[in-house]
N, C-alpha and C positions, 0 to 999 in steps of 0.2 A: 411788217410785224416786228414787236418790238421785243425784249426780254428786260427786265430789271436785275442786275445784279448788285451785291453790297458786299465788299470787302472791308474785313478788321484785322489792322496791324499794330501789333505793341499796345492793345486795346484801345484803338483808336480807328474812327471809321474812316477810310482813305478812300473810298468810291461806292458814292450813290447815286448811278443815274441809268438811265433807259441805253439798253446797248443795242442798235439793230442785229436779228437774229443772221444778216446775209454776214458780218463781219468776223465771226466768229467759225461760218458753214454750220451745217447740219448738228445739231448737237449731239448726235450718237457718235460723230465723227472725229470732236475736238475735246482734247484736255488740255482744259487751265492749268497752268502752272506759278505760281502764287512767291514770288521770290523777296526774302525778308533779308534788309540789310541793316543788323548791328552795330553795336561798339566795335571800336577796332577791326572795321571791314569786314566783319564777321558773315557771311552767306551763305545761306540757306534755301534748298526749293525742296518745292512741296505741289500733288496735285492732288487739284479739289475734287472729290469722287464725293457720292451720298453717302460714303460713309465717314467721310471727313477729308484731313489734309493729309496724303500717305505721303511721305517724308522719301525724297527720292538722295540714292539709291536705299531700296528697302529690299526686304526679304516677305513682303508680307503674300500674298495670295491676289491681291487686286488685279485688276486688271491693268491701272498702271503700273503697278509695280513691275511686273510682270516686263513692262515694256520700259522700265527707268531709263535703264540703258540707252536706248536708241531716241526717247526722248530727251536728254540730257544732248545726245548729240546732234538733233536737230535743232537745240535752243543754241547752241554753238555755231553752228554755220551758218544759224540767221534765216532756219525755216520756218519758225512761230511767225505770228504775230505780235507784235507788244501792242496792249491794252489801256495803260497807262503804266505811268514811272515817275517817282520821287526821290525823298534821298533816304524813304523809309524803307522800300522796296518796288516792285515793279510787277505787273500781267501780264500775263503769256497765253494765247491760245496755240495750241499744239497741234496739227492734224493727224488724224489715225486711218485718212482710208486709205493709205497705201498699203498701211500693215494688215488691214483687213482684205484688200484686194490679195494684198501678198500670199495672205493662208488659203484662201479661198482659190489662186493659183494654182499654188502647189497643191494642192489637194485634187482639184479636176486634174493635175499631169500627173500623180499616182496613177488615180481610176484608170487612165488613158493608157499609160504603161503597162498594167496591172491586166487590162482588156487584151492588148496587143500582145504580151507573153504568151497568155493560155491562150488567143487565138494561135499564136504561133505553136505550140506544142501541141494540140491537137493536130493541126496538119502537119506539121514533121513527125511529130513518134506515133500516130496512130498503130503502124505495124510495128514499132517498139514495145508501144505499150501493153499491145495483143502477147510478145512474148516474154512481157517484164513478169504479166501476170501467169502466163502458163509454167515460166519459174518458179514463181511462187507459189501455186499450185504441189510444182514437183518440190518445193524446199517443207513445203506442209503437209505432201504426205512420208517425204522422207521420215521427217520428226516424227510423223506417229506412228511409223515401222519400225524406227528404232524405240521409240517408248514401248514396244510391243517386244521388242525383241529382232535380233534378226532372223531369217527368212534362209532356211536350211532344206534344201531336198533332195532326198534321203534313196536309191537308187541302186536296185539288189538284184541277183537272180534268184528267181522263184525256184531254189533246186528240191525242196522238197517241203511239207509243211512243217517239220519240226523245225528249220532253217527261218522259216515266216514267221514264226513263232519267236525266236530269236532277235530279231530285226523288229518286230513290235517291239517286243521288251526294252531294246538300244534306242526308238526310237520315243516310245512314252517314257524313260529316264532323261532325254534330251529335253523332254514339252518339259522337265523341274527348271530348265535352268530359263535365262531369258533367250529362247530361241522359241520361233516358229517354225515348225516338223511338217513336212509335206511329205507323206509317200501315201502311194498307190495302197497300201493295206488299209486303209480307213478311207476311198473315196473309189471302190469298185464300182457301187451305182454310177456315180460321175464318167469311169473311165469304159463301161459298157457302152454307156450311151454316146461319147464322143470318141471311140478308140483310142486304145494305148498312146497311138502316134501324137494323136492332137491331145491328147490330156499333156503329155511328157512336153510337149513345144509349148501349150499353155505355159504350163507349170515354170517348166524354167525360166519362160521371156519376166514372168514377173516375178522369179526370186534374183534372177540378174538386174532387174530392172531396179527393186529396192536394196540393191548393192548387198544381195545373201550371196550364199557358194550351196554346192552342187555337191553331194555325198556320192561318192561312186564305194558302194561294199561288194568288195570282191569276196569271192568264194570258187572252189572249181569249177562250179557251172558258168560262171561271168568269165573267167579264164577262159574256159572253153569256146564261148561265146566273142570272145573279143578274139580269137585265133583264128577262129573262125573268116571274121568279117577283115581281122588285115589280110588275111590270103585269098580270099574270095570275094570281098565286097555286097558277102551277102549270108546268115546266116539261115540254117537248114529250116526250110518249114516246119510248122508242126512239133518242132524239137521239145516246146515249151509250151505253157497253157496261155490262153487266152489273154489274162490279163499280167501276161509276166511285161512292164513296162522297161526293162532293164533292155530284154531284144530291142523292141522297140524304139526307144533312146538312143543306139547306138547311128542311126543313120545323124542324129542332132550330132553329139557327143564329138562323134569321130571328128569332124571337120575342125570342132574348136580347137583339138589336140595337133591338127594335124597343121593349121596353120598359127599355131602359136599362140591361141590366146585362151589357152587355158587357165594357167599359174594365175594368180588371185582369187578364181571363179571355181575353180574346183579344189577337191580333197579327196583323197584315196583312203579306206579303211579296210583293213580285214581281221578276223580272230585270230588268235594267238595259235590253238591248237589245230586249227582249219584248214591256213593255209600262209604260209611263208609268204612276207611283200616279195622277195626277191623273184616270184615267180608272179609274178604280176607283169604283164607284157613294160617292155620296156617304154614305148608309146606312153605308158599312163604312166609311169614314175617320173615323169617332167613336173608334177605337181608332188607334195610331200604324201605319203602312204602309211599311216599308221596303225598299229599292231598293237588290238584292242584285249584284255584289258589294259596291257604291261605300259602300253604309251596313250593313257585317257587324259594324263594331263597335258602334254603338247597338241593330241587330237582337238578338246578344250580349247585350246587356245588358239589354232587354228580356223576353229571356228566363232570365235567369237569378233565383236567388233575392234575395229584398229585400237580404237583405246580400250585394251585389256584390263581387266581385274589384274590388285595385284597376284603378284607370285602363290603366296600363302592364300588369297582367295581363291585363285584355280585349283589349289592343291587339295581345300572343300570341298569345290565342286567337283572334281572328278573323284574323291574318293564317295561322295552321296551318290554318284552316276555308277560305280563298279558295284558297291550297296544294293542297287535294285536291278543290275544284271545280272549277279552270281546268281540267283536261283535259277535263272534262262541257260546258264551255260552251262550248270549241272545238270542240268534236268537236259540237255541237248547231248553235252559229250556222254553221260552217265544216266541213262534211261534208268528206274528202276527195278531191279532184279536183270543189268545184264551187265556185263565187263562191259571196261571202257571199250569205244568202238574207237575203229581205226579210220576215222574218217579223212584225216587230213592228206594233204600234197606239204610235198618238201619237209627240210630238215626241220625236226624238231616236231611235227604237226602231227596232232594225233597221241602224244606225248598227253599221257594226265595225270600225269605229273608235272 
């Protein structure tokens, strides 16, 4: 099998005759290179592509251009073939399946690679990967308890209902800010049906869980109740009603305090006129106790997330949160049509003034 080729140099035709096709190899394989010698040793190469003569080295997009370089260097070390040669210029055939083998190499040892990794990390981190995700999981609902707010529950003795009444009020002015309010006076259905005990251990495994804190509001009755249980390890039957959650709670409560890991996870609260922190067993003042309304802005900020609002934005919010308590603590210490009542414990309490 034969080919005809015809080269023109200096427009002048320098070769016209039948080139066997075995001399050249495969022609998908081989580029001509077409070398033009000038005046004054002037040299020029160039390869012949269907779209003409690309001019090596080029910048063009061709396929040899692309490959100038290493063509250029195998007309150097005498890997072409020469064609023929004059003293106008000279032919070259070039071969290219090494550089096609070469890509098409590398390419199947990628794949091969590429196979061998993920096989490999499937069987090493399968039980990685099982807890990369259950991380993840917990970083995704972290995010959307903190987009919600955090996760506050709220933790009283039931001493009477004007007292419950109170503790709603502190606890729907809490639902204004970015927190989530959990207490037992809004989920009775819930806490009949699972009892006090297991509602309160629910409750708190998942507001400790989404990284909340734990509202313990004291009053004389939870005073009394926690005096109780450090001297006895058991408070009186019957003392309280059914769904008082605060008895309850203490069998949880007590242990966290008792072995230290309470401080971050809980907060102590009491009224001003109610009941002095100072008389709050000493066991619970390991964590801060504030003394509501007079300390709503540190209470505020003890409960809110590590990165606080600033200064002046707490100092908003707690004055919108005393806002929609004052009418619960008049209406508490100051019933109307009777003197102030003498309800409190310790100095100062009971004062309405």
């Amino acid at each position: 099998m034969v080919s005809s080729q015809q080269v023109n140099s200096w427009e002048k035709l320098q070769l016209q005759e039948c080139l066997w096709a075995d001399s050249l190899g495969p022609p998908k394989d081989d580029v001509l290179l077409l070398e033009t010698r000038g005046p004054q040793d002037n040299r020029s190469l160039c390869a012949l592509e269907p779209s003409g003569c690309t001019s090596l080295p080029s910048k063009a997009s061709t396929r040899a251009a692309r490959l100038g370089e290493y063509l250029l260097q195998d007309l150097q070390s005498g890997q072409c073939l020469q064609l023929w040669d004059d003293d106008l210029g000279a032919l070259w055939a070039c071969p290219m399946d090494k550089y096609i083998h070469k890509r098409w190499a590398l390419l199947w040892l990628a794949c091969l690679l590429f196979a061998a990794a993920l096989s490999l990390i499937l069987l090493l981190k399968k039980d990685h990967a099982k807890g990369w995700l259950r991380l993840l999981k917990q970083d995704v609902r972290s995010g959307a308890a903190a987009a919600r707010g955090r996760a506050a529950l709220l933790l009283y003795s039931a001493d009477d209902s004007g007292f419950e009444r109170l503790v709603g009020a502190l606890a729907s002015a809490l639902c204004q800010l970015p927190l989530r309010v959990a207490v037992d006076l809004w989920s009775r259905r819930e806490m009949s049906a699972q009892g006090p005990v297991a509602w309160f251990h629910a409750q708190r495994r998942q507001t400790l869980q989404e990284g909340g804190v734990v509202v313990l509001l004291f009053s004389p009755g939870a005073v009394a109740l926690c005096s109780e249980w450090l001297q006895d390890g058991v408070s009186a039957p019957g003392a309280h009603g059914p769904h008082d959650a605060f008895r309850a709670s203490l069998s949880c409560v007590l242990p966290d305090f008792l072995q230290g890991r309470a401080p971050g996870r809980y907060v102590g609260a009491c009224f001003d006129r109610l009941l002095h922190p100072d008389f709050v067993p000493a066991l619970f003042r390991t964590v801060p106790v504030f003394s509501l309304p007079s300390q709503l802005p540190d209470f505020l900020g003890a409960l809110q997330e590590p990165r606080a609002p600033r200064p002046g934005r707490l100092q908003e919010r707690a004055e919108q949160v005393s806002r929609a308590l004052q009418p619960a603590l008049d209406s508490y210490f100051h019933p109307p049509g009777t003197p102030a009542p003498g309800r409190g414990v310790g100095p100062g309490a009971g004062d309405g003034t």
